[in-house]
ROTORKOL-991838 format. One line per 5 residues: their letters; for each residue x, y, z of C-alpha. Coordinates in steps of 0.1 Angstrom, whole numbers, plus 5000, padded with zeros to 4 digits. Layout:
A> X Y Z  ...
// end
This chain:
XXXXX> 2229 3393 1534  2232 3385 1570  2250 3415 1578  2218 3433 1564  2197 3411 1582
XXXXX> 2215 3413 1618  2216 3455 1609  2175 3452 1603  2170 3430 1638  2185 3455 1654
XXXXX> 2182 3490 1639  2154 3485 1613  2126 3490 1638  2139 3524 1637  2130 3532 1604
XXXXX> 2100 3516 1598  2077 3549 1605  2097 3567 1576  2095 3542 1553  2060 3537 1564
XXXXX> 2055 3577 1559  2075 3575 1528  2051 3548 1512  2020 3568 1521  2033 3596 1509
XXXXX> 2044 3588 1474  2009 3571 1474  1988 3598 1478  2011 3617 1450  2001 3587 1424
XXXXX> 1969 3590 1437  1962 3625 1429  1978 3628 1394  1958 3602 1387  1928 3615 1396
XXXXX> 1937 3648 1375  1948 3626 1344  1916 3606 1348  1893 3632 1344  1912 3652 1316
XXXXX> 1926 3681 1338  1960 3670 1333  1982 3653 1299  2015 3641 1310  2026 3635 1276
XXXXX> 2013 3671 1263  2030 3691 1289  2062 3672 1292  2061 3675 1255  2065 3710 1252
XXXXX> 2094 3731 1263  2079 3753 1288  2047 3745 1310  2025 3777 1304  1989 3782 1299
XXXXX> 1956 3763 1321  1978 3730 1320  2011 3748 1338  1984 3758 1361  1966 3726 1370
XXXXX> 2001 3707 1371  2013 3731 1399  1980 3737 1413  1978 3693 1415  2012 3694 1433
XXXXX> 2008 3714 1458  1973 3696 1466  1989 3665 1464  2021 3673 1483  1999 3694 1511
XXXXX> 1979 3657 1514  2006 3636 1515  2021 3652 1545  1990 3653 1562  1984 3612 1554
XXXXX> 2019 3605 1559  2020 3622 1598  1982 3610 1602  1988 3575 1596  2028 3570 1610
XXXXX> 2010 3579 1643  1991 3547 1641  2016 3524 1632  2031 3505 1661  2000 3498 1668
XXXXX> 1984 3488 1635  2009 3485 1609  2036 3463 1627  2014 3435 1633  2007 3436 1594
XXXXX> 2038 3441 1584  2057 3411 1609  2027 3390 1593  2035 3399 1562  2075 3390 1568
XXXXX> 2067 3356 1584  2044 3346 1553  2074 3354 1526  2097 3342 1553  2073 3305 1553
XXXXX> 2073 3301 1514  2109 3312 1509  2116 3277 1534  2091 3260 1517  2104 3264 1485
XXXXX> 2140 3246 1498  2118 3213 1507  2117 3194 1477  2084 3183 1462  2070 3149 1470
XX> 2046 3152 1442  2075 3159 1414
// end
């Protein structure tokens, strides 16, 4: 674990705007298939069901991936341009707050 750590000190910065692009990505691909699921356009269970995917759901299933994958990209760029200026304060927030109650929870409890 500290050899992960030291390699994340070091290196991680790196990678943050992909797995930041990754994360907004695969968001906006939940996002739209359930929008189409929500409103009835699209049954996972009836067209995974079947053998082949034919017929108005084949064509909303692709028609909803290629939407949703055209978006993604487009978030996913839009939004890793932002994020050394946005995002890292968040996220190094974020670290020092799990960082804080993962010491906190070695201090024994005074009230036990």
């Amino acid at each position: 674990m500290i050899g992960v750590g030291a390699f994340m000190i070091f290196y991680g910065a790196k990678f943050i705007k992909w797995v930041f692009g990754i994360i907004i990505f695969l968001t906006v691909q939940a996002f739209m298939f359930g929008i189409t699921y929500s409103y009835g356009y699209l049954d996972p269970g009836q067209l995974f069901a079947t053998e082949s995917v034919d017929g108005k759901s084949g064509v909303i299933a692709i028609i909803a991936l290629v939407v949703s994958v055209v978006l993604g990209v487009i978030a996913a760029w839009y939004l890793t341009q932002s994020v050394s200026k946005v995002f890292l304060v968040v996220l190094a927030f974020q670290n020092g707050c799990i960082l804080g109650f993962m010491i906190l929870a070695l201090l024994p409890n005074p009230l036990d």
